[in-house]
PDB file of N, CA, C, O and CB in Angstrom:
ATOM      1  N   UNK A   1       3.231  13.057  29.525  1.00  0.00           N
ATOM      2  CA  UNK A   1       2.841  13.894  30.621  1.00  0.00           C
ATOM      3  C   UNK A   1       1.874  14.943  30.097  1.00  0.00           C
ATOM      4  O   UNK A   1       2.232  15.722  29.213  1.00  0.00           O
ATOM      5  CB  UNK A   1       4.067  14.539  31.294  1.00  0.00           C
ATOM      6  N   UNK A   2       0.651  14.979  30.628  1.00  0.00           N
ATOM      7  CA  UNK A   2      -0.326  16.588  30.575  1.00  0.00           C
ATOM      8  C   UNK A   2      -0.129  17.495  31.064  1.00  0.00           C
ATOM      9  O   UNK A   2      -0.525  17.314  32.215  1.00  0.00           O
ATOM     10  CB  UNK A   2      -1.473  16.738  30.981  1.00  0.00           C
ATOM     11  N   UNK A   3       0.397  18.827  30.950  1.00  0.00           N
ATOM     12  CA  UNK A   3       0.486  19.951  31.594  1.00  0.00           C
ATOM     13  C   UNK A   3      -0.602  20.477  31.592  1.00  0.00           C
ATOM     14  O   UNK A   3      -0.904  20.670  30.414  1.00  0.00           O
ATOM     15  CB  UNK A   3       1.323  20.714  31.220  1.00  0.00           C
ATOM     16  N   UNK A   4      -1.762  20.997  32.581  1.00  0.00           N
ATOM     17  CA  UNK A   4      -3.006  21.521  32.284  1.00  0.00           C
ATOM     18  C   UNK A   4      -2.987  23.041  32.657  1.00  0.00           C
ATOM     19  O   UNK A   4      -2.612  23.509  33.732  1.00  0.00           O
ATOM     20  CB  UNK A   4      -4.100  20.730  33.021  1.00  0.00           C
ATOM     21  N   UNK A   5      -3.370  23.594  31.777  1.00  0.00           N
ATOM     22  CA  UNK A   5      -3.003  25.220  32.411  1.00  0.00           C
ATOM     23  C   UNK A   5      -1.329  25.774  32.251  1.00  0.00           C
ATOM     24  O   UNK A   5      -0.858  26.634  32.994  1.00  0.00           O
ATOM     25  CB  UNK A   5      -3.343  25.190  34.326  1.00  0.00           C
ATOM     26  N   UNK A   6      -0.751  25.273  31.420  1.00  0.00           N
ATOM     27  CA  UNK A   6       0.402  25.251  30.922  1.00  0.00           C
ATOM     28  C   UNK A   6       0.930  27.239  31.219  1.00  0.00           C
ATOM     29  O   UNK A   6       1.975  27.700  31.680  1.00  0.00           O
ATOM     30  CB  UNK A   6       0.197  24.517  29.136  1.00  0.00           C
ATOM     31  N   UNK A   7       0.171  27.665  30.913  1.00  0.00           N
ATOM     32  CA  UNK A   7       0.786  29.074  31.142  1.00  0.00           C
ATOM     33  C   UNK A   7       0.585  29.470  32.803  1.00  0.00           C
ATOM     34  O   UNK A   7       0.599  30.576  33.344  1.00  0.00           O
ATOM     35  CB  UNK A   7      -0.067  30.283  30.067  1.00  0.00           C
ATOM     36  N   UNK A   8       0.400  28.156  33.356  1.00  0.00           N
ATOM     37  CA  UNK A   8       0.480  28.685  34.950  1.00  0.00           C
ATOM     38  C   UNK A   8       2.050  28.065  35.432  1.00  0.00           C
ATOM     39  O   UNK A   8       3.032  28.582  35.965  1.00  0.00           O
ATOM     40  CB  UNK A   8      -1.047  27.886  36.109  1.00  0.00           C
ATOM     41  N   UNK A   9       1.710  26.641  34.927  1.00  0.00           N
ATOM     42  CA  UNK A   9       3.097  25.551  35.313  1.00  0.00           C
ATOM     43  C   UNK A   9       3.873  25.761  35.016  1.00  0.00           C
ATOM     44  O   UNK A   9       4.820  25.325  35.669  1.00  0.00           O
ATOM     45  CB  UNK A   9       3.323  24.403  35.029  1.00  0.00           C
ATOM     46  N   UNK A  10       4.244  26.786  33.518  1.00  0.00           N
ATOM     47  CA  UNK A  10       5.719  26.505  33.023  1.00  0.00           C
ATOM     48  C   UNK A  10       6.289  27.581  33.774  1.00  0.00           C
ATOM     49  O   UNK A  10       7.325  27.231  34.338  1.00  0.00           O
ATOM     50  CB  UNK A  10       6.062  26.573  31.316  1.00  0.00           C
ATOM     51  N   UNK A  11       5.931  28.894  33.994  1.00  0.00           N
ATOM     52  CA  UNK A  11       6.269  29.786  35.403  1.00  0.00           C
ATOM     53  C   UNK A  11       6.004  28.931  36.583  1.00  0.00           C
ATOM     54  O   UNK A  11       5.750  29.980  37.176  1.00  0.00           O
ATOM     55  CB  UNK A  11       5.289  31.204  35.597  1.00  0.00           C
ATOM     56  N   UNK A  12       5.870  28.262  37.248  1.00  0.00           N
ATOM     57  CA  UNK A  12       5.724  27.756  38.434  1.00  0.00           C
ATOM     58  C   UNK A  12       6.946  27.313  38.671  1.00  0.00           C
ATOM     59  O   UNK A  12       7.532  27.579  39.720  1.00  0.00           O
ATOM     60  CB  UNK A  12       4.745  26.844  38.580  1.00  0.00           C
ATOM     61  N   UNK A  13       7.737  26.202  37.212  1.00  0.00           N
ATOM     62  CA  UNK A  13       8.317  25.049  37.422  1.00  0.00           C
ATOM     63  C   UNK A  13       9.840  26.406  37.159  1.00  0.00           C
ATOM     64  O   UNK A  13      10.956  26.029  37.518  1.00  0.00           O
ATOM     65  CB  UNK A  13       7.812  23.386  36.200  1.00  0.00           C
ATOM     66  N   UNK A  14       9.729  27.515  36.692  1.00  0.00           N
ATOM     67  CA  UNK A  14      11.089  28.338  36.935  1.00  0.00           C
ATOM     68  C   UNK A  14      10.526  29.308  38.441  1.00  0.00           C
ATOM     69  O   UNK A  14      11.303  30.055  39.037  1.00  0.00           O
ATOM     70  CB  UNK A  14      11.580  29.556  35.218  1.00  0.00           C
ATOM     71  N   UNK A  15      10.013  29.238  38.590  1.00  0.00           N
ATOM     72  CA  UNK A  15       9.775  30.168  40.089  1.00  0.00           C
ATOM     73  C   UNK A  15      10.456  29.012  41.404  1.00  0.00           C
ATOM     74  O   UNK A  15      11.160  29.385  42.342  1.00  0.00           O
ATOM     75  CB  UNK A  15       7.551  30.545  40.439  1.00  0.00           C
ATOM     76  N   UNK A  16       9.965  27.424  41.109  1.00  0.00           N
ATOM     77  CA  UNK A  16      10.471  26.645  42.268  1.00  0.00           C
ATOM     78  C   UNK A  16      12.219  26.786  42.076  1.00  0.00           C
ATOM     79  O   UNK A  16      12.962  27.029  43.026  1.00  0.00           O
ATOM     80  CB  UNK A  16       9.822  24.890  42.194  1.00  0.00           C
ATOM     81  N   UNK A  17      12.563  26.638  41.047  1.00  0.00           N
ATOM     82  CA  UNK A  17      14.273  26.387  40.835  1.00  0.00           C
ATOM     83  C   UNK A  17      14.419  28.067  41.303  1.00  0.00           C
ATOM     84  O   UNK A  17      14.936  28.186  42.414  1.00  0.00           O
ATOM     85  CB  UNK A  17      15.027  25.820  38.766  1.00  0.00           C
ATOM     86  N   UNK A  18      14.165  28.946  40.848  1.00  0.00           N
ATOM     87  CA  UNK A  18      14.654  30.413  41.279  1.00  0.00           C
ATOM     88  C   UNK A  18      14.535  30.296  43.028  1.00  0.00           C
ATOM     89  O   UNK A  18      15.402  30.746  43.777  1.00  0.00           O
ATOM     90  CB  UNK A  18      13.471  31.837  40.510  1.00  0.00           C
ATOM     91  N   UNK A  19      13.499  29.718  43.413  1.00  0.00           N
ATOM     92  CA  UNK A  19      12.904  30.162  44.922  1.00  0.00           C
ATOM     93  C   UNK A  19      14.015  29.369  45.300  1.00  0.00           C
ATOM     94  O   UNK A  19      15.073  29.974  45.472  1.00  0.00           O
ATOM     95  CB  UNK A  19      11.171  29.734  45.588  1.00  0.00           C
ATOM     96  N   UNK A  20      13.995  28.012  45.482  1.00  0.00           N
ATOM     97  CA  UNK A  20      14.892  27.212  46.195  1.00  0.00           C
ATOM     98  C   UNK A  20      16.179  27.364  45.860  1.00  0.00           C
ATOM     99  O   UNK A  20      16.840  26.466  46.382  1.00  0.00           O
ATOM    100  CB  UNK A  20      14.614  25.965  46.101  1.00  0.00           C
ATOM    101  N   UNK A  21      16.889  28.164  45.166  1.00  0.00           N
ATOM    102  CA  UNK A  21      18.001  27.982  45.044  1.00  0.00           C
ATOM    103  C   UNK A  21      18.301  29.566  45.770  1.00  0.00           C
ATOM    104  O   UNK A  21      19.264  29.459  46.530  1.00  0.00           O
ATOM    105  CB  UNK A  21      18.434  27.513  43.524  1.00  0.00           C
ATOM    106  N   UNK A  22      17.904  30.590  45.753  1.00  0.00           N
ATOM    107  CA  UNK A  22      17.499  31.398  46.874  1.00  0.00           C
ATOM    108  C   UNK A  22      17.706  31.221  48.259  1.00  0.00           C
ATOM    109  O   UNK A  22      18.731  31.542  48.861  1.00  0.00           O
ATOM    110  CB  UNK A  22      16.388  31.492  46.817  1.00  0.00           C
ATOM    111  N   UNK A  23      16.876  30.789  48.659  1.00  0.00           N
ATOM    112  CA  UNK A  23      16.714  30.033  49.567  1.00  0.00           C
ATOM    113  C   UNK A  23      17.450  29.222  50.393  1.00  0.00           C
ATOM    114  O   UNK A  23      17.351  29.147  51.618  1.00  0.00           O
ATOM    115  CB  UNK A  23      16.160  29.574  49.234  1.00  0.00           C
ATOM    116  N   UNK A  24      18.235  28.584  49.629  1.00  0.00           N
ATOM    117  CA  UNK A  24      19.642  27.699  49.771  1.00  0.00           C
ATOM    118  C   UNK A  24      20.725  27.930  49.610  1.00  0.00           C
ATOM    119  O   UNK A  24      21.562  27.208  50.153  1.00  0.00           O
ATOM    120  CB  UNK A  24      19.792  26.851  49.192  1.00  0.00           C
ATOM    121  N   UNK A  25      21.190  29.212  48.665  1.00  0.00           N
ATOM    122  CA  UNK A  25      22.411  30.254  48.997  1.00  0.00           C
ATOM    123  C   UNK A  25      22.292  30.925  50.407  1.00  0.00           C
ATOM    124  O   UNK A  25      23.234  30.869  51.198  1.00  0.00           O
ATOM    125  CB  UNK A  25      22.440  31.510  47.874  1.00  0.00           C
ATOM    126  N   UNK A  26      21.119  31.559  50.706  1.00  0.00           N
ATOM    127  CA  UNK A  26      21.137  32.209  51.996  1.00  0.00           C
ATOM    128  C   UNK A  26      21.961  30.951  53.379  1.00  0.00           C
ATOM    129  O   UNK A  26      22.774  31.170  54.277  1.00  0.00           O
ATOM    130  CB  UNK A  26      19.233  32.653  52.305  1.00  0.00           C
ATOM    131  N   UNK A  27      21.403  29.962  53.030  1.00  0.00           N
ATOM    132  CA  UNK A  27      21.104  29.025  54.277  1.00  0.00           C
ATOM    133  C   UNK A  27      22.761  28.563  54.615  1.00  0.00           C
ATOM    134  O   UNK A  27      23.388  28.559  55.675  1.00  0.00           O
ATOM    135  CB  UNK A  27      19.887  27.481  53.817  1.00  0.00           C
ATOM    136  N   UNK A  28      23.242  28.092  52.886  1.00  0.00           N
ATOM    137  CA  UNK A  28      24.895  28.091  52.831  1.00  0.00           C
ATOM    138  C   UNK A  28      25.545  29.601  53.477  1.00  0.00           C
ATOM    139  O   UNK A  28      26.134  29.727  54.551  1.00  0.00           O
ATOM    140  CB  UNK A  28      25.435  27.917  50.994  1.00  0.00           C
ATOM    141  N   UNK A  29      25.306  30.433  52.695  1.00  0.00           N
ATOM    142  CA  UNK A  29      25.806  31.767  53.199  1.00  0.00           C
ATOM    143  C   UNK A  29      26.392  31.628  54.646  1.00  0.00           C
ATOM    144  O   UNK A  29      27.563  31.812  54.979  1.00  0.00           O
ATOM    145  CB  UNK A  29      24.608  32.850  53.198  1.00  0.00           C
ATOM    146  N   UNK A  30      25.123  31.193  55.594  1.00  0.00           N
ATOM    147  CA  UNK A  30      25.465  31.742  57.201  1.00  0.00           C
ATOM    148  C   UNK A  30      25.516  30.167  57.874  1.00  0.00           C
ATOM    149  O   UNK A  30      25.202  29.940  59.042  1.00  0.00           O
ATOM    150  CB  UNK A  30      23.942  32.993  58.081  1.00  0.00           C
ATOM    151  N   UNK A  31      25.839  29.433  57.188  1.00  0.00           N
ATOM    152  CA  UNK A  31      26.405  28.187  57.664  1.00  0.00           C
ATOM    153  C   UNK A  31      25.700  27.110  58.527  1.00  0.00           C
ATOM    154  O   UNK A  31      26.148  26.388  59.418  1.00  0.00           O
ATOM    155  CB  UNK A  31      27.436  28.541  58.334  1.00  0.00           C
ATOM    156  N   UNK A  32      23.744  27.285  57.681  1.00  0.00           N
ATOM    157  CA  UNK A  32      23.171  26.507  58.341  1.00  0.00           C
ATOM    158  C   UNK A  32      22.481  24.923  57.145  1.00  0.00           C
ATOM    159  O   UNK A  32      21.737  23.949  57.264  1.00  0.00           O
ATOM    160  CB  UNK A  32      22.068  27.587  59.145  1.00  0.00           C
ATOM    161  N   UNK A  33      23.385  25.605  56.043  1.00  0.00           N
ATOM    162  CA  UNK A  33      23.701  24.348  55.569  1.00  0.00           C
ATOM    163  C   UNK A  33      25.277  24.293  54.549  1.00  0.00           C
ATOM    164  O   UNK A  33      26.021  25.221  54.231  1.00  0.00           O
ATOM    165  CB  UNK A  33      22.295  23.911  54.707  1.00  0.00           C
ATOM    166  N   UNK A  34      25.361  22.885  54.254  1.00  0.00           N
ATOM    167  CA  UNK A  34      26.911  22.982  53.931  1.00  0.00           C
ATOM    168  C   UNK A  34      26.694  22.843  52.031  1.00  0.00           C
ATOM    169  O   UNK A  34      25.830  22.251  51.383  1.00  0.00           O
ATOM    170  CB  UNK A  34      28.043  21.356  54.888  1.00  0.00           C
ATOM    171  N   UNK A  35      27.763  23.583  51.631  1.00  0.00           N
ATOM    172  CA  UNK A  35      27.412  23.747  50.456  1.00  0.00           C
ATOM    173  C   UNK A  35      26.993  22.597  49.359  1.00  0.00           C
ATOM    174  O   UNK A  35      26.355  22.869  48.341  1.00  0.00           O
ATOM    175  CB  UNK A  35      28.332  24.399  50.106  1.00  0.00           C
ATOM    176  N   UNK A  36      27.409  21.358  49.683  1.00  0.00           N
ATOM    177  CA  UNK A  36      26.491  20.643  48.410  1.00  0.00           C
ATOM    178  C   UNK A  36      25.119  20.729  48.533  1.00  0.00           C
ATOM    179  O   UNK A  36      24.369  20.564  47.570  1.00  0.00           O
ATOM    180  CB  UNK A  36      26.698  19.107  48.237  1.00  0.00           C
ATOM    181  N   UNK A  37      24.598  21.068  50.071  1.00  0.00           N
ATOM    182  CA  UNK A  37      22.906  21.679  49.598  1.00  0.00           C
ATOM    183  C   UNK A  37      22.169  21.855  48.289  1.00  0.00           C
ATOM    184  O   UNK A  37      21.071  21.448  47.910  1.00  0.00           O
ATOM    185  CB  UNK A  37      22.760  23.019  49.948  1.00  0.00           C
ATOM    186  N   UNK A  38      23.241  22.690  47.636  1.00  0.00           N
ATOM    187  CA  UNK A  38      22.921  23.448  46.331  1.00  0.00           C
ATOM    188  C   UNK A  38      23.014  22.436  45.039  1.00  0.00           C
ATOM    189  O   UNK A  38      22.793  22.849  43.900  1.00  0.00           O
ATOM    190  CB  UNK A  38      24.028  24.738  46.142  1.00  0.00           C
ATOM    191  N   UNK A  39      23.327  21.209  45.296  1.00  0.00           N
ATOM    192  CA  UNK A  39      22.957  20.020  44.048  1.00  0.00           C
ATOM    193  C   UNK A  39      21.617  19.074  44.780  1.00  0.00           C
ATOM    194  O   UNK A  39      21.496  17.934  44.330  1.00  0.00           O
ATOM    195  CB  UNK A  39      24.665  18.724  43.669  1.00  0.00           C
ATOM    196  N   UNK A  40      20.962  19.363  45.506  1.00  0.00           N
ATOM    197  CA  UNK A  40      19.619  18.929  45.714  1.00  0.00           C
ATOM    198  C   UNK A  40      18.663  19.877  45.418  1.00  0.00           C
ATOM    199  O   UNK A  40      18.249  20.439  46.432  1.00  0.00           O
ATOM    200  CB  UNK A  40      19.414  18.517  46.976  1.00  0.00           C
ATOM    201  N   UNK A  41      18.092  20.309  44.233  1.00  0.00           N
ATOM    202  CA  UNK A  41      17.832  20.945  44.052  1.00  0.00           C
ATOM    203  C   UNK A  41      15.806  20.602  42.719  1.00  0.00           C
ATOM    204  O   UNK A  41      15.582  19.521  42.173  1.00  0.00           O
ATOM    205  CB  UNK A  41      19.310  21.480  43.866  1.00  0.00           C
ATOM    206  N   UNK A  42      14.971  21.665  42.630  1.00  0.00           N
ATOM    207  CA  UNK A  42      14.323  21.248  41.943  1.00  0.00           C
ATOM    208  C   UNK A  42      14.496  21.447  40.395  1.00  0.00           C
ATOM    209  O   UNK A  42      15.220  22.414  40.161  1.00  0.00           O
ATOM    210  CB  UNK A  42      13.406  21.557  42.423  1.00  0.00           C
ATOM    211  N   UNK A  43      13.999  20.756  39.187  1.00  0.00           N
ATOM    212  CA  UNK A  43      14.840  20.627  37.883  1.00  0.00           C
ATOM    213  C   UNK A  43      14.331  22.478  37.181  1.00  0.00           C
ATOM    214  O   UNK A  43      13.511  23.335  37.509  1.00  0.00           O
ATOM    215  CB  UNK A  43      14.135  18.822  36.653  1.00  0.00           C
ATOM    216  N   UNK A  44      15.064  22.372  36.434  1.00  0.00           N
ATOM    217  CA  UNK A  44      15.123  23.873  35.210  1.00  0.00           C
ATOM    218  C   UNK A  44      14.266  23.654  34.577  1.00  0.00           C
ATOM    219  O   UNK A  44      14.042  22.468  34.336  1.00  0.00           O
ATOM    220  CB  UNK A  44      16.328  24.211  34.114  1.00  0.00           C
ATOM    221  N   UNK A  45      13.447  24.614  34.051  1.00  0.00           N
ATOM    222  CA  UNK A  45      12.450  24.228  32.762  1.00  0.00           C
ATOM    223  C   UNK A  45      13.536  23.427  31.641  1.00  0.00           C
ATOM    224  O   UNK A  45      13.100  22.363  31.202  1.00  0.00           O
ATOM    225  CB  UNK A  45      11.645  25.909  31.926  1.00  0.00           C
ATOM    226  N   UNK A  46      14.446  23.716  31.316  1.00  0.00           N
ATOM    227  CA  UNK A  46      15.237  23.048  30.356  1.00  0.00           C
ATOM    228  C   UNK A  46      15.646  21.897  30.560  1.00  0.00           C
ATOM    229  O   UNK A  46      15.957  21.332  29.512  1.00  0.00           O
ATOM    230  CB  UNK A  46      16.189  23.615  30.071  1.00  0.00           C
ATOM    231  N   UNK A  47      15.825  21.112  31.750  1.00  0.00           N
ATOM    232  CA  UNK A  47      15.777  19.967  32.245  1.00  0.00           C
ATOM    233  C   UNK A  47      14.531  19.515  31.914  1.00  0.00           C
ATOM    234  O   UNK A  47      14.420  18.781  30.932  1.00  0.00           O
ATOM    235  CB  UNK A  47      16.071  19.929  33.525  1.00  0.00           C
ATOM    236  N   UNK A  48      13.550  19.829  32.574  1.00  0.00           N
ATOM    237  CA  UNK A  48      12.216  18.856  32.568  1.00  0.00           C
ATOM    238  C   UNK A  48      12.239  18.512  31.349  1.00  0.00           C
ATOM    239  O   UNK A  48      12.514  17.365  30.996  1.00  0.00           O
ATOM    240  CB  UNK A  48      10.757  19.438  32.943  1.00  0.00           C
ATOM    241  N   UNK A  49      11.858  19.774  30.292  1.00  0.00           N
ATOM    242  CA  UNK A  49      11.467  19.185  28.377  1.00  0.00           C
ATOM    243  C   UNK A  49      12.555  17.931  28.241  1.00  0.00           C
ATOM    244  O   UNK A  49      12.163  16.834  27.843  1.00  0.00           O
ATOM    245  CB  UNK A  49      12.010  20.775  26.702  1.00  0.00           C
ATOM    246  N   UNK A  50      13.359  18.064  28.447  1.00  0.00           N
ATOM    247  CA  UNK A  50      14.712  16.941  28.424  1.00  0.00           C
ATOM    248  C   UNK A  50      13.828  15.918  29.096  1.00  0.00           C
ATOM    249  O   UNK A  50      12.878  15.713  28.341  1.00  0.00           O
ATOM    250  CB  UNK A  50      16.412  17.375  29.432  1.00  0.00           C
ATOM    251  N   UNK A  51      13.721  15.106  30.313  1.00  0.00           N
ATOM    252  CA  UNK A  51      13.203  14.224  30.911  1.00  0.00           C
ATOM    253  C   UNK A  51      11.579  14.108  30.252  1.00  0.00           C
ATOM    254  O   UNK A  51      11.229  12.934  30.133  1.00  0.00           O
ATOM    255  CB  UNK A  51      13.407  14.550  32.407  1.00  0.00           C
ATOM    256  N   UNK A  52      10.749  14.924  29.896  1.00  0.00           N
ATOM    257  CA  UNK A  52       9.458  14.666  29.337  1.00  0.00           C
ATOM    258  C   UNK A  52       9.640  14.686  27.643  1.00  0.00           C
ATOM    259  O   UNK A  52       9.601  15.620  26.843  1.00  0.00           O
ATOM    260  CB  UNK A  52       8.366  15.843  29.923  1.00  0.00           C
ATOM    261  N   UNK A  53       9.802  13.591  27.511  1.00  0.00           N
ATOM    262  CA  UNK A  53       9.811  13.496  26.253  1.00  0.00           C
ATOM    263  C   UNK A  53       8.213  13.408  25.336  1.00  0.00           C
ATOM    264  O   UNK A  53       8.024  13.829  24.195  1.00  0.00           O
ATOM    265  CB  UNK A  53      10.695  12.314  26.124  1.00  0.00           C
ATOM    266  N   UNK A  54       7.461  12.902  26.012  1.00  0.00           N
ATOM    267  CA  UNK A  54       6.019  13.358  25.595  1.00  0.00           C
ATOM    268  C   UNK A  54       5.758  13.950  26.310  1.00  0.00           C
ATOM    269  O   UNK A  54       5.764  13.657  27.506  1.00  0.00           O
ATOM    270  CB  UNK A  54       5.007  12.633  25.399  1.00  0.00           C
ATOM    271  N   UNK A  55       5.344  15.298  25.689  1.00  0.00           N
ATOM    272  CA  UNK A  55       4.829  16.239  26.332  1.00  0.00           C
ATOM    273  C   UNK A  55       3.144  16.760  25.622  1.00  0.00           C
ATOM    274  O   UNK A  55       2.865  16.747  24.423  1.00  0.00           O
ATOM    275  CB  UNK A  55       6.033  17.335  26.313  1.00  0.00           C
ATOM    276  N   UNK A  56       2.118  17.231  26.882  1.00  0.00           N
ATOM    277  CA  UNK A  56       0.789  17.812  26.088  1.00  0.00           C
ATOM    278  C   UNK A  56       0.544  18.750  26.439  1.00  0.00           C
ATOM    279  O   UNK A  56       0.467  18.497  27.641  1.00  0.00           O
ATOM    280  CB  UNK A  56      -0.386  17.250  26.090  1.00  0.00           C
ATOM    281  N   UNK A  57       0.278  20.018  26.325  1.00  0.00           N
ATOM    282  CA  UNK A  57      -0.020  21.219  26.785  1.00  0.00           C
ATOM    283  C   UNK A  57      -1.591  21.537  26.419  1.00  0.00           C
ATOM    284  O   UNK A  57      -2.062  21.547  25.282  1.00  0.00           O
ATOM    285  CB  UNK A  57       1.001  22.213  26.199  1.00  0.00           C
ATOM    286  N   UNK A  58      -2.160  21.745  27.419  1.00  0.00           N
ATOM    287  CA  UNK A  58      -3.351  22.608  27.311  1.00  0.00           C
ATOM    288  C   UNK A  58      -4.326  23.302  27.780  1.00  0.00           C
ATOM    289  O   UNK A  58      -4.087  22.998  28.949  1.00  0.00           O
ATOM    290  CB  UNK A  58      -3.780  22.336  26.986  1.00  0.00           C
ATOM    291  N   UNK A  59      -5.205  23.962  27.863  1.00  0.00           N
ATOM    292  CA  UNK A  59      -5.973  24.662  28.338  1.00  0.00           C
ATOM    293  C   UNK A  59      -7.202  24.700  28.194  1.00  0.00           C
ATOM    294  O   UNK A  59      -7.517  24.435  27.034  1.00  0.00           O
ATOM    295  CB  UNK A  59      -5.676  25.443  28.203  1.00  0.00           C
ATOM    296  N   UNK A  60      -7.997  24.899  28.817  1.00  0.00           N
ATOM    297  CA  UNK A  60      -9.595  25.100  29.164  1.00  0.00           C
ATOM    298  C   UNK A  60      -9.719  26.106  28.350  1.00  0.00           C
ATOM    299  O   UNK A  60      -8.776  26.890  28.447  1.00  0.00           O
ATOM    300  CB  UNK A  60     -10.137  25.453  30.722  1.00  0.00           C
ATOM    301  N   UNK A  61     -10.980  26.566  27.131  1.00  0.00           N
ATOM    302  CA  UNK A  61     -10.611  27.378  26.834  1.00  0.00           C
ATOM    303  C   UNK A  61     -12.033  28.094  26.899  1.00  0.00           C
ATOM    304  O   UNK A  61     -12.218  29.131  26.263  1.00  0.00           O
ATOM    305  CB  UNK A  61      -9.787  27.219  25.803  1.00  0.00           C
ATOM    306  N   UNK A  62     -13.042  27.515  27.688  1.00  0.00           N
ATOM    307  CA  UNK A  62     -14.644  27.838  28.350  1.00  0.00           C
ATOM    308  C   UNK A  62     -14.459  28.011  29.536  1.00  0.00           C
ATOM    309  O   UNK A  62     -13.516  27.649  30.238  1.00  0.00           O
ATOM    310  CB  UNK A  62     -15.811  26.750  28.280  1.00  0.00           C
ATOM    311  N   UNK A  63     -15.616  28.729  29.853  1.00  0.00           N
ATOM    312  CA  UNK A  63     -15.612  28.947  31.814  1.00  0.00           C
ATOM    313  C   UNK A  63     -17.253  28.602  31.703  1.00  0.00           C
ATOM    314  O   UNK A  63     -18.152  28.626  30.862  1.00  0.00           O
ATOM    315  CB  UNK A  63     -15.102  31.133  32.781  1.00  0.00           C
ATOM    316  N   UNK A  64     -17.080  28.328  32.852  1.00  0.00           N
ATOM    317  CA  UNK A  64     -18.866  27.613  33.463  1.00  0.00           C
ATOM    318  C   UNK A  64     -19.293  28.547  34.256  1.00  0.00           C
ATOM    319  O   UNK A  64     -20.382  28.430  34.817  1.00  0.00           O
ATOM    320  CB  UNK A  64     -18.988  26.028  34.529  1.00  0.00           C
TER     321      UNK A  64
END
């Protein structure tokens, strides 16, 4: 897998798991969803490295 811009994605990919799980306590909270909601969920940065076993990181390091 290529990560391009790696110091944008690897915050992105903990902002989606923070947001949605947010998101999905509230929704459990007031009973407009039922709690296994909260195992559909998007993966942890510590998950993904686990599942991407090749991994490439990099960056542009010119502007046009």
């Amino acid at each position: 897998m290529f990560l391009d811009e790696s110091h944008q994605t690897i915050p992105q990919l903990q902002g989606m798991y923070h947001g949605d799980r947010s998101r999905k306590e509230q929704l459990v909270k007031y009973g407009f969803r039922l709690p296994s909601a909260l195992d559909n969920r998007p993966l942890t940065f510590e998950e993904f490295e686990i599942v991407c076993i090749r991994r490439f990181t990099f960056r542009r390091l010119w502007t046009l």
